[in-house]
FIVEXPA-658078 format. One record per residue: residue number from 1; residue in three letters; chain; y, z, x of N, C-alpha, C, O in turn. Coordinates in nm, 3 decimals. Each point is the difference from the previous one (the first is absolute). Layout:
// residues N
- NUM, Ala, A, Y, Z, X, Y, Z, X, Y, Z, X, Y, Z, X
...
***
This chain:
// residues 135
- 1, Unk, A, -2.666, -1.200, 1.276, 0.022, 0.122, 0.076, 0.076, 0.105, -0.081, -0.034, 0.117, 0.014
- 2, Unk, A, 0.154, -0.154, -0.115, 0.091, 0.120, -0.035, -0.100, 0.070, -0.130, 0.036, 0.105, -0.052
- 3, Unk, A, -0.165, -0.175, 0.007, -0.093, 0.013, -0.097, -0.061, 0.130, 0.049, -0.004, 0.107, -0.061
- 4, Unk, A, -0.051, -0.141, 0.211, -0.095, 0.093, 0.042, 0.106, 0.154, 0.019, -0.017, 0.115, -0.042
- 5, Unk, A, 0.101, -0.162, 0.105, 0.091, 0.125, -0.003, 0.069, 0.102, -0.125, 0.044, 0.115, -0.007
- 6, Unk, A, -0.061, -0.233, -0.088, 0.061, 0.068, -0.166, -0.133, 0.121, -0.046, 0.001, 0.107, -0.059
- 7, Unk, A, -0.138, -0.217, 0.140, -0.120, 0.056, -0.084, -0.004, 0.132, 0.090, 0.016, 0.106, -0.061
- 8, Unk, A, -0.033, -0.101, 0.183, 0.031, 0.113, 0.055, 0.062, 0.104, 0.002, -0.043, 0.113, 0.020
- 9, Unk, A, 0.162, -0.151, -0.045, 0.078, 0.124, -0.102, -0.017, 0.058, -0.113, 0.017, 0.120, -0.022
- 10, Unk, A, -0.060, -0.228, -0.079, -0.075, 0.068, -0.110, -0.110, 0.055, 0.016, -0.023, 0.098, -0.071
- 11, Unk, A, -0.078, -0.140, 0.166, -0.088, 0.113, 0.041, 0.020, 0.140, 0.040, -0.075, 0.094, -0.028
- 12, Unk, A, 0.189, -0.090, 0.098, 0.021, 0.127, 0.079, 0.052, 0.096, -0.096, -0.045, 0.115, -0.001
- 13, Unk, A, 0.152, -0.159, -0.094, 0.048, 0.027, -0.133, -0.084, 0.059, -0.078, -0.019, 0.121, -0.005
- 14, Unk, A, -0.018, -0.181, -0.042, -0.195, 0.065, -0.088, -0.058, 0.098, 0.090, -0.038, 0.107, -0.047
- 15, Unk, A, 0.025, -0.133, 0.184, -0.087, 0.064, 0.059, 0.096, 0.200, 0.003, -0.043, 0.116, -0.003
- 16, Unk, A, 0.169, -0.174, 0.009, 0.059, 0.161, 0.000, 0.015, 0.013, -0.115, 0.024, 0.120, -0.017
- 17, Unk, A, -0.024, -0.161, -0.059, 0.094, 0.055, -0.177, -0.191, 0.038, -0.077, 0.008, 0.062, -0.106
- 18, Unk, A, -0.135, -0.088, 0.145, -0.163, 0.052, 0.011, 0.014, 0.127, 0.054, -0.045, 0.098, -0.059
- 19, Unk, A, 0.106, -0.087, 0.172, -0.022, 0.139, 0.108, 0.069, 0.072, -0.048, -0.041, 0.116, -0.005
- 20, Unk, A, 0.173, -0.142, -0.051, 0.109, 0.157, -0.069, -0.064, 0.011, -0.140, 0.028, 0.101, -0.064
- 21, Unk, A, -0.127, -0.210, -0.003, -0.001, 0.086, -0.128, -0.151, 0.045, -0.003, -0.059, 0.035, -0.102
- 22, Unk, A, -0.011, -0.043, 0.259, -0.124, 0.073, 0.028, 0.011, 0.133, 0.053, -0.081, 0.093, -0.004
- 23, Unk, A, 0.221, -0.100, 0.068, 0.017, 0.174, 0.065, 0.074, 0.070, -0.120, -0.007, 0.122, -0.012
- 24, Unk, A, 0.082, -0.205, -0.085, 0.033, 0.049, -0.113, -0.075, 0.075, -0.075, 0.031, 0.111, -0.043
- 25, Unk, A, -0.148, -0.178, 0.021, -0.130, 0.024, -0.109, -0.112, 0.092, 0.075, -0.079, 0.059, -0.074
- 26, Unk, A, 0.066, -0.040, 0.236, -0.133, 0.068, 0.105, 0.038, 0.145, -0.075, 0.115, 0.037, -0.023
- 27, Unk, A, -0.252, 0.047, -0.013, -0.017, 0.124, -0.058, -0.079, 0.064, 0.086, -0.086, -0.060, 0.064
- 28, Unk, A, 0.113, 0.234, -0.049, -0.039, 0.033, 0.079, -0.176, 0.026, -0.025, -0.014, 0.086, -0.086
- 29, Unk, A, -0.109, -0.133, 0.134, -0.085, 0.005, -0.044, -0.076, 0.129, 0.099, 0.028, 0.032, 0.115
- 30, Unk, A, -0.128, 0.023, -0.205, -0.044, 0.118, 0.019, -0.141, -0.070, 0.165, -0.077, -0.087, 0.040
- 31, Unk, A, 0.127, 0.187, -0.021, -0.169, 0.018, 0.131, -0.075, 0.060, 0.004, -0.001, 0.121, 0.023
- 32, Unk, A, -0.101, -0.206, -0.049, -0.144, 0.119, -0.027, -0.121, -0.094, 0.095, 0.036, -0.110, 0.041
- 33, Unk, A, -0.147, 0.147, -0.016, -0.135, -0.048, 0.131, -0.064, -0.149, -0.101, -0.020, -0.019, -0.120
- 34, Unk, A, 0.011, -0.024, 0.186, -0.087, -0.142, -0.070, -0.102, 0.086, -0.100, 0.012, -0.046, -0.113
- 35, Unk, A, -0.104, 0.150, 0.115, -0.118, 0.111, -0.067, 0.064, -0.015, -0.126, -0.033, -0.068, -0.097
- 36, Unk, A, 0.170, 0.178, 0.123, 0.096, 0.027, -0.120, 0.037, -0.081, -0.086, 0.020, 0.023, -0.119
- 37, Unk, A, -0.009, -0.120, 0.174, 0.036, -0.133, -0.094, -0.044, -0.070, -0.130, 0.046, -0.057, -0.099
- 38, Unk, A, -0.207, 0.110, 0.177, -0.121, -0.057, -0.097, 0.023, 0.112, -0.131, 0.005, 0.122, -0.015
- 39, Unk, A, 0.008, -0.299, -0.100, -0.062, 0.126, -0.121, -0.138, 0.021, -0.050, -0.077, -0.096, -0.011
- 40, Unk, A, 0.041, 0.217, -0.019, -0.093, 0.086, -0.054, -0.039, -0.073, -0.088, -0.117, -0.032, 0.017
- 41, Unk, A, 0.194, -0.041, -0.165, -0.078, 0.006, -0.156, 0.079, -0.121, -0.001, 0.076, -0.034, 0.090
- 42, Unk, A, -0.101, -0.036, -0.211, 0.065, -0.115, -0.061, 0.155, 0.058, -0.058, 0.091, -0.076, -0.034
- 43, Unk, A, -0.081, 0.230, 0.028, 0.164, 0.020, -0.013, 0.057, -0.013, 0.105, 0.104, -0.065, -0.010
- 44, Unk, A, -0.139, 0.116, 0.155, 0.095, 0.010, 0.128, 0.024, -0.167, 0.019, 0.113, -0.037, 0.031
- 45, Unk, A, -0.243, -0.082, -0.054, 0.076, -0.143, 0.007, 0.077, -0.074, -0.059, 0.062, -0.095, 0.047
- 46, Unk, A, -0.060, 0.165, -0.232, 0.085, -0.031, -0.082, 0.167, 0.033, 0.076, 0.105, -0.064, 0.002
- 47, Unk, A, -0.151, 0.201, 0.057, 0.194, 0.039, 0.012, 0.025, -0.048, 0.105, 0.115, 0.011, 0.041
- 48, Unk, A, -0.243, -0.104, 0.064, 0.073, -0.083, 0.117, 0.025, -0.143, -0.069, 0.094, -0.059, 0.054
- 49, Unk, A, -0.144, 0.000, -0.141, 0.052, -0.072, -0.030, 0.107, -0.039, -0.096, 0.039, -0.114, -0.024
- 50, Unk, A, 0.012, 0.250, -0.036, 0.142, 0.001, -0.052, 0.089, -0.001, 0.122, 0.100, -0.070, 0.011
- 51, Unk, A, -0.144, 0.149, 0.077, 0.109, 0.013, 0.134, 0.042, -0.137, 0.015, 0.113, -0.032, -0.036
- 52, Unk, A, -0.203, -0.065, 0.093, -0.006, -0.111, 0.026, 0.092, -0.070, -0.087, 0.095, -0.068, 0.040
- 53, Unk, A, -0.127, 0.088, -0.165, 0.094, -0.104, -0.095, 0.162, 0.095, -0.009, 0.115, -0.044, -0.008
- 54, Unk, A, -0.155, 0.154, 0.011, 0.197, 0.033, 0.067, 0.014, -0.105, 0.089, 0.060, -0.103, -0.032
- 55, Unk, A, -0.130, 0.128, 0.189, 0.064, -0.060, 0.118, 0.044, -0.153, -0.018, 0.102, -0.049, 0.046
- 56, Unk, A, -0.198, -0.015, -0.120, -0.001, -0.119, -0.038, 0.154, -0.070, -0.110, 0.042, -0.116, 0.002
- 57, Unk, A, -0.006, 0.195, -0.059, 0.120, -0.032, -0.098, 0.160, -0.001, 0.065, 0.104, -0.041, -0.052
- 58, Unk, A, -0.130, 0.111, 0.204, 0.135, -0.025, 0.034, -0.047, -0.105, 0.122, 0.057, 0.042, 0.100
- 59, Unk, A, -0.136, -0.160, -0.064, -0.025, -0.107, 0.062, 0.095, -0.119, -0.069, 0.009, -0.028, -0.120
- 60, Unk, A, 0.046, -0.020, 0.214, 0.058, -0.165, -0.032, -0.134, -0.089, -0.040, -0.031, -0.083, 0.086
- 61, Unk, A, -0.055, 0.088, -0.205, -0.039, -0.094, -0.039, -0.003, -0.086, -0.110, -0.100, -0.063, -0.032
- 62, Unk, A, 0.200, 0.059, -0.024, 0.050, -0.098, -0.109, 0.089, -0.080, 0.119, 0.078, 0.046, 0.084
- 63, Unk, A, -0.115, -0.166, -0.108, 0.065, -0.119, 0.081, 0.010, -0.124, -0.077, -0.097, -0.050, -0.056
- 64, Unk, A, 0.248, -0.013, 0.053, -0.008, -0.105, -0.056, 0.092, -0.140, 0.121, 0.069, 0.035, 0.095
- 65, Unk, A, -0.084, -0.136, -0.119, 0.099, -0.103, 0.089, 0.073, -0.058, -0.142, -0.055, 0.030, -0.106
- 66, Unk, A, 0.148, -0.090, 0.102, 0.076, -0.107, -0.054, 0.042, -0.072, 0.146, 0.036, 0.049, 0.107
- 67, Unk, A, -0.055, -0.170, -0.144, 0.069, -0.139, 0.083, 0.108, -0.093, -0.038, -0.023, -0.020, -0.119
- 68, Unk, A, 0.110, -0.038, 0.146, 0.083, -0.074, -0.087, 0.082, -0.032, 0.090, -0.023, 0.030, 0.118
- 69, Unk, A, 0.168, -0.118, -0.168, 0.059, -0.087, 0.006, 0.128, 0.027, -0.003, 0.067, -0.057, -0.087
- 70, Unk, A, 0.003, 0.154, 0.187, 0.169, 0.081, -0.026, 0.095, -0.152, -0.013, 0.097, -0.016, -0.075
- 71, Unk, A, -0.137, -0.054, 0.137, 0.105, -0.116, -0.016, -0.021, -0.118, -0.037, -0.107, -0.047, 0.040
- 72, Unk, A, 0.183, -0.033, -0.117, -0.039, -0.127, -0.015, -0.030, -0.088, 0.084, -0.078, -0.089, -0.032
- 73, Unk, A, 0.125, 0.093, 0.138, 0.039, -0.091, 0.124, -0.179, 0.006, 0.081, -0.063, -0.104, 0.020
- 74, Unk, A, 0.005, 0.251, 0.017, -0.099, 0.031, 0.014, -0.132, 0.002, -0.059, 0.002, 0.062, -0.106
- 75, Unk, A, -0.126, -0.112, 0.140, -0.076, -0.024, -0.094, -0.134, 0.066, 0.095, 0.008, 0.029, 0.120
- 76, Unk, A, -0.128, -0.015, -0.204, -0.111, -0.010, 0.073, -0.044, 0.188, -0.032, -0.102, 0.048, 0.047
- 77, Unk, A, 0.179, 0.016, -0.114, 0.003, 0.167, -0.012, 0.015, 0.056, 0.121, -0.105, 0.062, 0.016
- 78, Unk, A, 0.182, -0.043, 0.094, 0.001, 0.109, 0.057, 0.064, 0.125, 0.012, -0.008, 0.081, 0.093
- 79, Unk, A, 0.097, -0.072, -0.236, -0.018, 0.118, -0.025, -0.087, 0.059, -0.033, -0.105, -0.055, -0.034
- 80, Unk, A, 0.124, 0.200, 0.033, -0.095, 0.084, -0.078, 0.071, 0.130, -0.033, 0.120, 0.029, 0.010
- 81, Unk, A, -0.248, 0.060, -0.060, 0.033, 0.144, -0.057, -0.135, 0.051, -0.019, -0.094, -0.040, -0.070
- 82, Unk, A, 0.110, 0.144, 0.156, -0.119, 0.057, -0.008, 0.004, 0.182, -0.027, 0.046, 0.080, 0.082
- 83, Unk, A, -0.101, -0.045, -0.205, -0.022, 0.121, -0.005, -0.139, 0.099, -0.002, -0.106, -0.039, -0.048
- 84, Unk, A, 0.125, 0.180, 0.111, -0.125, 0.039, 0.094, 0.067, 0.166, -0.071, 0.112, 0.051, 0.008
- 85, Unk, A, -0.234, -0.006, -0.075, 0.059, 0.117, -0.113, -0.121, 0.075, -0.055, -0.095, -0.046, -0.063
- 86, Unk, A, 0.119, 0.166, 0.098, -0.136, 0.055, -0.021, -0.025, 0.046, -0.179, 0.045, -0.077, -0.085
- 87, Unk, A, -0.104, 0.176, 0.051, -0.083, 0.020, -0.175, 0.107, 0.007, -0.044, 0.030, -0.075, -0.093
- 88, Unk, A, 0.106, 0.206, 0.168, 0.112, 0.020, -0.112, 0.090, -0.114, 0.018, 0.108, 0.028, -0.052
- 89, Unk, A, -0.106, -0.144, 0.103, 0.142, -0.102, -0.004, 0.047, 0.057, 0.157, 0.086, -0.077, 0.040
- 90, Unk, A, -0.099, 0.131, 0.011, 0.085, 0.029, 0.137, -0.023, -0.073, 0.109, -0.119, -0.009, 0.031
- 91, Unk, A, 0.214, -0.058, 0.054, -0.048, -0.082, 0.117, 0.102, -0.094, -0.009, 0.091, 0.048, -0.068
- 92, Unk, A, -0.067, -0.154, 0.103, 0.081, -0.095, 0.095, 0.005, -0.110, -0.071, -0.109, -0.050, -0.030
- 93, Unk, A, 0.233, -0.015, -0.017, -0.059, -0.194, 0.005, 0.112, -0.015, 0.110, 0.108, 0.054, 0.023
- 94, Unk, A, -0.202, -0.176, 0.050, 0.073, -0.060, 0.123, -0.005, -0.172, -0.039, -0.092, -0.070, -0.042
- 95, Unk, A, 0.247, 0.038, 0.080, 0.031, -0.117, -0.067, 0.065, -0.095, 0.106, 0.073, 0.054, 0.082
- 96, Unk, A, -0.098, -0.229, -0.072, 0.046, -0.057, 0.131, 0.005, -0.126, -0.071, -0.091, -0.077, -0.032
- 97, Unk, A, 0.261, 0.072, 0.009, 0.078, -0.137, -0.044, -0.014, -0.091, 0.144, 0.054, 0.021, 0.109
- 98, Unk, A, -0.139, -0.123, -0.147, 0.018, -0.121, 0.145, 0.077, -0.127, -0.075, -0.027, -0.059, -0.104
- 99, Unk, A, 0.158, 0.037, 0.223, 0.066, -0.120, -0.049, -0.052, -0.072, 0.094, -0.110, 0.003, 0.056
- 100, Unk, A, 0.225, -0.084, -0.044, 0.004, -0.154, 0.101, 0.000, 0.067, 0.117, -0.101, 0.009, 0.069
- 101, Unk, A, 0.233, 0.051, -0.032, 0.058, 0.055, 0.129, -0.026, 0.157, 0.047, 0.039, 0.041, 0.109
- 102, Unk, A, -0.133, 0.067, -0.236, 0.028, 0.101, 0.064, -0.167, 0.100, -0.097, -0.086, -0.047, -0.074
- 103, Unk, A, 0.097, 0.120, 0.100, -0.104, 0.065, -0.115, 0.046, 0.166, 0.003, 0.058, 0.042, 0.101
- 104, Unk, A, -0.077, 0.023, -0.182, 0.044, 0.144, -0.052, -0.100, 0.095, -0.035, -0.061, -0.016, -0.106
- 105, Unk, A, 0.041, 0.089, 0.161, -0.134, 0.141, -0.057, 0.088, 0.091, -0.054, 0.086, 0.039, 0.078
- 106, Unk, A, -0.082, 0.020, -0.232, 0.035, 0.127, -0.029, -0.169, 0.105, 0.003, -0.111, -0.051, 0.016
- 107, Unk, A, 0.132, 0.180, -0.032, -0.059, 0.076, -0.052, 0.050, 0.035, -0.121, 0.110, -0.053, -0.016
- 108, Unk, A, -0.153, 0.136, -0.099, 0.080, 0.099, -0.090, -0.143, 0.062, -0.051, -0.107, -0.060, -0.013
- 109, Unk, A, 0.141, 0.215, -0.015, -0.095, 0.098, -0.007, -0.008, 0.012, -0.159, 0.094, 0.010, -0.079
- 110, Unk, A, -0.225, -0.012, 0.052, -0.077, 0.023, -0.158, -0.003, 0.113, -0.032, -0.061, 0.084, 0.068
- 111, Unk, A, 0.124, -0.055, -0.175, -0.048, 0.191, 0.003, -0.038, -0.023, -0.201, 0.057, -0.073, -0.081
- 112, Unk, A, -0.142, 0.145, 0.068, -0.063, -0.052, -0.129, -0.027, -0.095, -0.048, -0.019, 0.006, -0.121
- 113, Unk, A, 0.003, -0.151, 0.195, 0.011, -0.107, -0.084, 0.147, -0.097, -0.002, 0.015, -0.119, -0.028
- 114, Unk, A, 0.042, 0.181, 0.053, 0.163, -0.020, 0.006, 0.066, 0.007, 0.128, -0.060, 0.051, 0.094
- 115, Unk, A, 0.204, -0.108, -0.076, 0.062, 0.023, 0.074, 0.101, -0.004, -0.005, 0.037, -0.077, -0.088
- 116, Unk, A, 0.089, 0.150, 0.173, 0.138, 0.061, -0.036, 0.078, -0.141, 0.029, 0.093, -0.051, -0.062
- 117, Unk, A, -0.168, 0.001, 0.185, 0.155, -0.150, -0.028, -0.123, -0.098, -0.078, -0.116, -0.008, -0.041
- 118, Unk, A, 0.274, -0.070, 0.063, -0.095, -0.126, -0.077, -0.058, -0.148, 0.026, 0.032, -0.097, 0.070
- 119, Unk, A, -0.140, 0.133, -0.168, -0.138, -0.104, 0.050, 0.041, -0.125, -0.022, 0.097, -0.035, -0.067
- 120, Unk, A, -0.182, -0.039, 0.131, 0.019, -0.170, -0.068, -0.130, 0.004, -0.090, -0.101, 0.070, -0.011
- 121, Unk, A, 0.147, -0.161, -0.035, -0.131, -0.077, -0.117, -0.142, 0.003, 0.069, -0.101, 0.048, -0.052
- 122, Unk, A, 0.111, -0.115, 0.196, -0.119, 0.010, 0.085, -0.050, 0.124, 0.076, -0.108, 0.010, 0.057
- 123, Unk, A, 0.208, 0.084, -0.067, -0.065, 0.109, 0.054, -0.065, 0.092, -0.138, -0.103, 0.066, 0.016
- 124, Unk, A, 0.161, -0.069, -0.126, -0.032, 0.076, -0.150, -0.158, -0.070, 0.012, -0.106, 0.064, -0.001
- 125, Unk, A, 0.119, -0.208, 0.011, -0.134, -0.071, -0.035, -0.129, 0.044, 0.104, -0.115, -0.029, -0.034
- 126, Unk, A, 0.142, 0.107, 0.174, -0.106, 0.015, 0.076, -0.030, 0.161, -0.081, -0.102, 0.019, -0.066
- 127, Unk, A, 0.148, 0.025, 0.075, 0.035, 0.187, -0.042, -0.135, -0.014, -0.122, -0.112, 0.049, 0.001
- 128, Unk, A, 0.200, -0.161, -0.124, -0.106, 0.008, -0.104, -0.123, -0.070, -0.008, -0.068, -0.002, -0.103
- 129, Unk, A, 0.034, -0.060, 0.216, -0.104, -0.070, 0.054, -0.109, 0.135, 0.062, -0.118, 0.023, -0.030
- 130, Unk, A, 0.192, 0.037, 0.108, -0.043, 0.124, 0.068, -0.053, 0.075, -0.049, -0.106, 0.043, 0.047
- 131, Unk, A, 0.163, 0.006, -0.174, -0.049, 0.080, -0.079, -0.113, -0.003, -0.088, -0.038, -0.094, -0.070
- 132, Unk, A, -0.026, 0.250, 0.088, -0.126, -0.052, -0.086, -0.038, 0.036, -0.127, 0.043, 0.087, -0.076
- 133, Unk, A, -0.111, -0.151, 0.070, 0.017, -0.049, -0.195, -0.027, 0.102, -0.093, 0.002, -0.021, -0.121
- 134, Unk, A, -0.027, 0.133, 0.173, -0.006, 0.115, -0.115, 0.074, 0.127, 0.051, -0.032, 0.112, -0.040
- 135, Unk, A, 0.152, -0.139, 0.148, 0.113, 0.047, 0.005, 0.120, -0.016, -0.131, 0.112, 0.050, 0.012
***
């Protein structure tokens, strides 16, 4: 039971710390008639599909897990660390030490790749897991 409730919180956790860096990132997008939309030539689809790859670079999709083992006493991995970070490094790792008697969710916010406090070994290891390879 205190599992389902840890996981629940870390859901809800993720689920708001997604929504502030989606109203963070929402741009005001132009309105024009479904007609208007359509492009004319192979240039008007080229510059919708640069649009696209703007919109696309500030998405949480670099995702990595690490699993592991905070304590000796504890076995089986239920820790973890999970980081969720879009093209430039920006976005979230969310981290949940489970002992015997209790379990712990931090957040801490990614801003380039990096972050101002400090990481553990297992959270550095999801980040550079996350990241993609010709970053």
């Amino acid at each position: 039971m205190p599992y389902l409730v840890t996981l629940a919180l870390v859901a809800a956790l993720a689920a708001c710390v997604l929504s502030v860096v989606a109203l963070r990132r929402t741009r005001v997008r132009r309105t024009t008639s479904p007609v208007d939309a359509l492009p004319e030539d192979v240039q008007g689809l080229r510059q919708e599909v640069a649009a696209l790859k703007a919109d696309g670079a500030d998405a949480l999709r670099h995702l990595a897990v690490v699993r592991y083992d905070a304590f000796g006493d504890v076995g089986g991995h239920l820790s973890w660390s999970v980081a969720l970070l879009d093209d430039s490094g920006h976005g979230v790792v969310l981290t949940s030490i489970h002992g015997r008697s209790e379990a712990r969710t931090y957040a801490k916010s990614i801003s380039s790749w990096s972050c101002e406090q400090q990481l553990s070994p297992e959270e550095e290891e999801a980040i550079e897991h996350a990241r993609p390879r010709s970053a």
